[in-house]
C-alpha positions in Angstrom: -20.8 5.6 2.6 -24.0 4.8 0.9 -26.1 2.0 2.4 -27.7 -0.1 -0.2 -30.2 -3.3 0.2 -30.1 -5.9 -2.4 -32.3 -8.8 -2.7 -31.9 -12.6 -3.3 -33.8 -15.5 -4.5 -32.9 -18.9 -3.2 -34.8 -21.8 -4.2 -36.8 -23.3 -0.8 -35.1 -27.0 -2.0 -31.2 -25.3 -1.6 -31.9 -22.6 1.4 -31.0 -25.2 4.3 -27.6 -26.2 2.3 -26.9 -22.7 1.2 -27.5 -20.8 4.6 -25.9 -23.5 6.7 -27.6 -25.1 9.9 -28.9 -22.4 12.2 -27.5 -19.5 9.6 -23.8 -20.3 10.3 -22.8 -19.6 6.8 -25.4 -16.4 6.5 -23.6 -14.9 9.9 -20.2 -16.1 7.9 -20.9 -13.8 5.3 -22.5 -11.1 7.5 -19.4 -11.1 9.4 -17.0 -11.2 6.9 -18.6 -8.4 4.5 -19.5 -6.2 7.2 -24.0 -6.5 5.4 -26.8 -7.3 7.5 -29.2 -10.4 6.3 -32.8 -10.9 6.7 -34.8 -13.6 5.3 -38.4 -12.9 5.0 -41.1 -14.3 2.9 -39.0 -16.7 0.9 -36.4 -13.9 0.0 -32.6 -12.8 1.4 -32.6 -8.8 1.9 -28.9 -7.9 1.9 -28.4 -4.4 3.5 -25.1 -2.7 4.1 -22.8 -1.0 1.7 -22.6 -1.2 -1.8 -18.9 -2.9 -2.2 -20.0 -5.3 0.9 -23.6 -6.4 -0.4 -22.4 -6.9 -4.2 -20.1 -9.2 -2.9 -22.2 -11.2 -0.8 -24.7 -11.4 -3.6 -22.0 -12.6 -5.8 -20.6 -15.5 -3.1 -24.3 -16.4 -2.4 -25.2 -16.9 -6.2 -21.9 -19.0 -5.9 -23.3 -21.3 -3.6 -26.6 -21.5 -4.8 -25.0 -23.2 -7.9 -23.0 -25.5 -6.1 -26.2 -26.9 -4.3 -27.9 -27.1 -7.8 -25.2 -28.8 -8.8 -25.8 -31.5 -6.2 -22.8 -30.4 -3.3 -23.4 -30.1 0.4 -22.1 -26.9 0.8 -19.7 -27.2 3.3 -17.9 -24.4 5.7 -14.2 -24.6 3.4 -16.6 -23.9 0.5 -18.0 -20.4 2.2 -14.4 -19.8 3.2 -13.2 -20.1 -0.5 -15.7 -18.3 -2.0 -15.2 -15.6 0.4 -11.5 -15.7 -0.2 -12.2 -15.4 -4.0 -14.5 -13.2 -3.7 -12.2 -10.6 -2.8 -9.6 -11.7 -6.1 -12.3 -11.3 -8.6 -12.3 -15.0 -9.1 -15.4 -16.6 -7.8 -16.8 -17.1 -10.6 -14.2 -20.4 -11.3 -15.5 -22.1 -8.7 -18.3 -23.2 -10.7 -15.9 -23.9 -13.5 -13.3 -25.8 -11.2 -16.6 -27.9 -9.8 -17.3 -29.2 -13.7 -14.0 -31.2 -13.1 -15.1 -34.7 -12.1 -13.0 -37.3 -11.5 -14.3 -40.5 -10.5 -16.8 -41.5 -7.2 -15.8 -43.2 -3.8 -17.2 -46.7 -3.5 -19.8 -44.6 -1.9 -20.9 -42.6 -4.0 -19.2 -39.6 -3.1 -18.0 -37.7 -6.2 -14.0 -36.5 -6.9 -13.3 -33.3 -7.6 -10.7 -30.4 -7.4 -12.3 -27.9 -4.5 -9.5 -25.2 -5.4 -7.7 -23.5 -8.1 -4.5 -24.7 -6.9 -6.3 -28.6 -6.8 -7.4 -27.4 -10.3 -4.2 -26.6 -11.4 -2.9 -29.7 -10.1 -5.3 -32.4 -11.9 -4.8 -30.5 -15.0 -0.7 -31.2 -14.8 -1.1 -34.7 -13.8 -3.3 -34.9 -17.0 -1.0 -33.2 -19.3 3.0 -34.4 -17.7 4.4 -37.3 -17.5 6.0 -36.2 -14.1 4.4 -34.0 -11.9 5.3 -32.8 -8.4 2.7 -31.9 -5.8 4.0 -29.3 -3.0 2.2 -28.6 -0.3 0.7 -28.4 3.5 -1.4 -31.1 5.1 -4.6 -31.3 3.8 -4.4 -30.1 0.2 -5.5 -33.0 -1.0 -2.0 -33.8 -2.7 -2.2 -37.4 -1.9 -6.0 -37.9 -2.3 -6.8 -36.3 -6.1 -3.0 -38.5 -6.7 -4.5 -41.6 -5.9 -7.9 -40.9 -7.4 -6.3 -40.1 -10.8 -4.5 -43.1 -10.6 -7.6 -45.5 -9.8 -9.8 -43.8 -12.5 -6.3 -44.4 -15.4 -6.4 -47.6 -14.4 -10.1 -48.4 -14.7 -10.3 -47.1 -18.0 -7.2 -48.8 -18.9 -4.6 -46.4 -19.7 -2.1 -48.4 -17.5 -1.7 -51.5 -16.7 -0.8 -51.7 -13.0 -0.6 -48.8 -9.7 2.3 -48.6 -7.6 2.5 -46.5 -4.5 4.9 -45.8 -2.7 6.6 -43.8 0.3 10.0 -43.9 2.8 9.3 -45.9 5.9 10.3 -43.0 7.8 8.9 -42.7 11.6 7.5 -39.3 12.3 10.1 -38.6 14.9 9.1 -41.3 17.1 11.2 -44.6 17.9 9.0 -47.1 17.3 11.6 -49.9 18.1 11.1 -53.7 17.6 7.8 -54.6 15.4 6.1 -58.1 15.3 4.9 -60.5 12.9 6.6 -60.7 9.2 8.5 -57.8 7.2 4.5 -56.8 5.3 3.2 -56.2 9.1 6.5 -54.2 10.2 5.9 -51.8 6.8 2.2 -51.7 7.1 1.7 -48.9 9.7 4.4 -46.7 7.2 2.2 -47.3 3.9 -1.7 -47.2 6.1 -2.6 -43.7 5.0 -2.1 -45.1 1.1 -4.1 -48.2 2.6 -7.0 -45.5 3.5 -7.4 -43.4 0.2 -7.4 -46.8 -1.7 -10.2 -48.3 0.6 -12.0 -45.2 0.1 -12.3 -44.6 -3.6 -11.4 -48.4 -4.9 -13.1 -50.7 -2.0 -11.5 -53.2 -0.2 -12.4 -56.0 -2.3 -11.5 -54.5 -5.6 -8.5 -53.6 -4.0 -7.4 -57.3 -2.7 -8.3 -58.8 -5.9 -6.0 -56.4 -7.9 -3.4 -56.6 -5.1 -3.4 -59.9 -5.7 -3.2 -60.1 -9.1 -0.2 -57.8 -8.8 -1.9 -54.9 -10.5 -1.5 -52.3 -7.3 1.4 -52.5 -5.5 1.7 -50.7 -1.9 5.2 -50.7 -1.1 8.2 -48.7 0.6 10.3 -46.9 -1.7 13.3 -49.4 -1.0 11.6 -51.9 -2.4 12.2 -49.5 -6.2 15.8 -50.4 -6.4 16.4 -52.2 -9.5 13.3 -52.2 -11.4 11.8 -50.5 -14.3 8.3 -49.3 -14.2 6.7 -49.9 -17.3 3.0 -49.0 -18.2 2.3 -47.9 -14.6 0.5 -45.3 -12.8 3.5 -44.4 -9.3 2.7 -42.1 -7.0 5.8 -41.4 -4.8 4.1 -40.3 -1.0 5.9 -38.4 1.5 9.0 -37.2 -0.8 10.6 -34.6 1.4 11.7 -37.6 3.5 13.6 -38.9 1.1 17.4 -38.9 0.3 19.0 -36.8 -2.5 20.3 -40.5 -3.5 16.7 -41.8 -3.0 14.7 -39.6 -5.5 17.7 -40.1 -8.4 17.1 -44.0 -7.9 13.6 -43.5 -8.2 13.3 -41.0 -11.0 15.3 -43.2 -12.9 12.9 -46.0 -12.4 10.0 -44.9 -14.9 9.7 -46.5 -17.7 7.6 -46.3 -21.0 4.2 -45.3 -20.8 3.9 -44.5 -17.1 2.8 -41.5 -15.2 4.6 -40.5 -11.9 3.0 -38.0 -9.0 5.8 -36.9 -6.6 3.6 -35.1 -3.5 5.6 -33.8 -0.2 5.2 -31.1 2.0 8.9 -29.5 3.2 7.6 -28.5 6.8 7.1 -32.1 8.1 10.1 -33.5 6.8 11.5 -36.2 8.9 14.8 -37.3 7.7 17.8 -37.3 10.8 20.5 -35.0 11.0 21.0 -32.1 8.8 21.3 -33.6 5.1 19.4 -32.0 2.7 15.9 -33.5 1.8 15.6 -35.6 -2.0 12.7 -33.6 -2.9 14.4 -30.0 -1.8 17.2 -31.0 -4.6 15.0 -32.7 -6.9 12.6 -29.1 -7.3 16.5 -27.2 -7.9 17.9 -30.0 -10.0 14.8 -30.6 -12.5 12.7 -27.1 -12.5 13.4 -26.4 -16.1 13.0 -30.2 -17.1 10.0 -29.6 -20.1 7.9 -32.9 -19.3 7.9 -31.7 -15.4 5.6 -29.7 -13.7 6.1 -28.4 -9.9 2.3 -27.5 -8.7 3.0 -25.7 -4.9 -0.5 -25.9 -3.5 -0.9 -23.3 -0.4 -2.8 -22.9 2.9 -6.0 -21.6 0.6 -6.2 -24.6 -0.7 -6.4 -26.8 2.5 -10.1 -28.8 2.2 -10.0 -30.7 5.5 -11.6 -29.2 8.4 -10.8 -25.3 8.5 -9.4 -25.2 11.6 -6.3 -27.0 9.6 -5.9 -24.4 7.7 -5.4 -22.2 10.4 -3.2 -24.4 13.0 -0.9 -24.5 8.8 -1.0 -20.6 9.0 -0.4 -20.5 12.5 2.5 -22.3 12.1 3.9 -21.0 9.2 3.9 -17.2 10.5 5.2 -18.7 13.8 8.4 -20.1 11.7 8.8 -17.7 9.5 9.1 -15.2 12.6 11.5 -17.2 14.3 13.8 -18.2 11.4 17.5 -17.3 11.9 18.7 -14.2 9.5 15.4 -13.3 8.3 14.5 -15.3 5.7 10.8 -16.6 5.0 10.2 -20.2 4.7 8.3 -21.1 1.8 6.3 -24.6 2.5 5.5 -25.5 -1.0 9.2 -26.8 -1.7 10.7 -23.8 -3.2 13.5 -21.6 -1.9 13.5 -19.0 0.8 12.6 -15.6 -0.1 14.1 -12.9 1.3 11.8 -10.5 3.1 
């Protein structure tokens, strides 16, 4: 196999975010491509074989334009492009990091990190309903809420309601003080957080109290129609067949409803089957609803996550009675 040596440019302003404190992302690459790097006189020599060092010149010019584009290149962004790399597909991430959505109250800018996040903005923009299937950390939630908050700033609906099951995580929590909004609180806190984040506490109190976002448990639904509203519907697998139906017939004109879950942390007792399980069989062919199923590549919290999600998932799969393959986006098991 031909040894080749290729060399790249990067700008003195981007080298510290591109090759990662103390090289870490550099030996990434190295380690992953099987190329040696050596930095010398302002330039990145790439030597190893041809296949390995194209590669690594193509996830490096990746990275290079996310720092020009104003990112801290992060270690799930040399994961991905080194992931994509291999599919013939880095090239989107540059096209996937055009789609802004709105900032955090600190500045930090929204966007879709993954071509499954991608895929998922783009359905909330174009359904009416959308389902969002998924591990932890695919950001299901997060981009859910941040759509919501940027709709209603720019006033394309009048109010937000979110809402989940109060559901305990398979822990009996027993007897909880102070009046029935304290006892719900600690259910609805991780809606609480992404709110804070991107809207502020303040802004958030004052439109709370004006009645224009609404945190609230999903039994709370019952008997209303949702007119004009942004709903995101949080931890669906842990509702009731009976539970979706009441809240799918809920929506009224001119709303916009995000249903996310995740089937592998579902926490409903006994054996019943899960709302969201029936809801993905009952309404898959429904026109004006999209089912996104996000993956473990698309994970953007820390990367060990994604691991401990795979871990998991092959541990499962392996021990599943009669050989069938658990699929963790919400769809049915395939055979293997």
């Amino acid at each position: 196999m031909a040894i080749v040596e290729t060399m790249i440019d990067i700008p003195a302003e981007h080298e510290r975010n591109v090759c990662g404190q103390f090289d870490s992302f550099l030996k990434k690459i190295e380690k992953t491509l099987k190329v040696t790097m050596v930095s010398r006189d302002g330039l990145l020599k790439v030597i190893g074989p041809e296949q390995g060092t194209g590669k690594a010149e193509r996830v490096l010019t990746t990275l290079i334009g996310l720092s020009r584009r104003g990112n801290t290149i992060t270690e799930q962004n040399v994961d991905y492009a080194l992931a994509l790399v291999f599919e013939d597909k880095d090239e989107k991430i540059l096209e996937i990091d055009e789609d802004f959505i709105c900032r955090t109250i600190s500045g930090k800018p929204v966007k879709p990190k993954t071509l499954g996040q991608k895929e998922y903005v783009d359905a909330i923009r174009e359904k009416m309903i959308v389902f969002g299937l998924g591990p932890a950390g695919t950001g299901k939630t997060y981009l859910a809420m941040a759509m919501a908050i940027q709709a209603f700033k720019n006033n394309e609906v009048g109010r937000i309601i979110l809402t989940r099951p109060a559901i305990e995580a398979g822990e009996k929590l027993g007897f909880l003080p102070g009046d029935l909004q304290s006892k719900i609180d600690p259910y609805l806190r991780p809606l609480y957080d992404a709110l804070y984040e991107i809207m502020g506490a303040d802004s958030y109190l004052h439109n709370s109290e004006k009645g224009l976002i609404e945190v609230a448990p999903l039994a709370y639904m019952r008997g209303r129609t949702l007119d004009n509203a942004y709903i995101i519907l949080d931890e669906a697998q842990n509702t009731t067949p009976a539970q979706m139906k009441m809240f799918l017939t809920r929506i009224g004109f001119g709303s916009k409803v995000i249903i996310t879950g995740d089937m592998s942390q579902r926490d409903l007792a006994g054996d019943g089957p899960s709302g969201l399980d029936v809801a993905v069989k009952v309404l898959e062919k429904i026109e004006d609803i999209a089912f996104i199923r996000l993956s473990s590549k698309d994970i953007v919290r820390h990367p060990l996550v994604q691991k401990i999600v795979q871990a998991y998932e092959a541990y499962e799969n392996k021990n599943r009675p009669g050989g069938k393959r658990r699929d963790f986006s919400g769809s049915k098991p395939r055979e293997r």
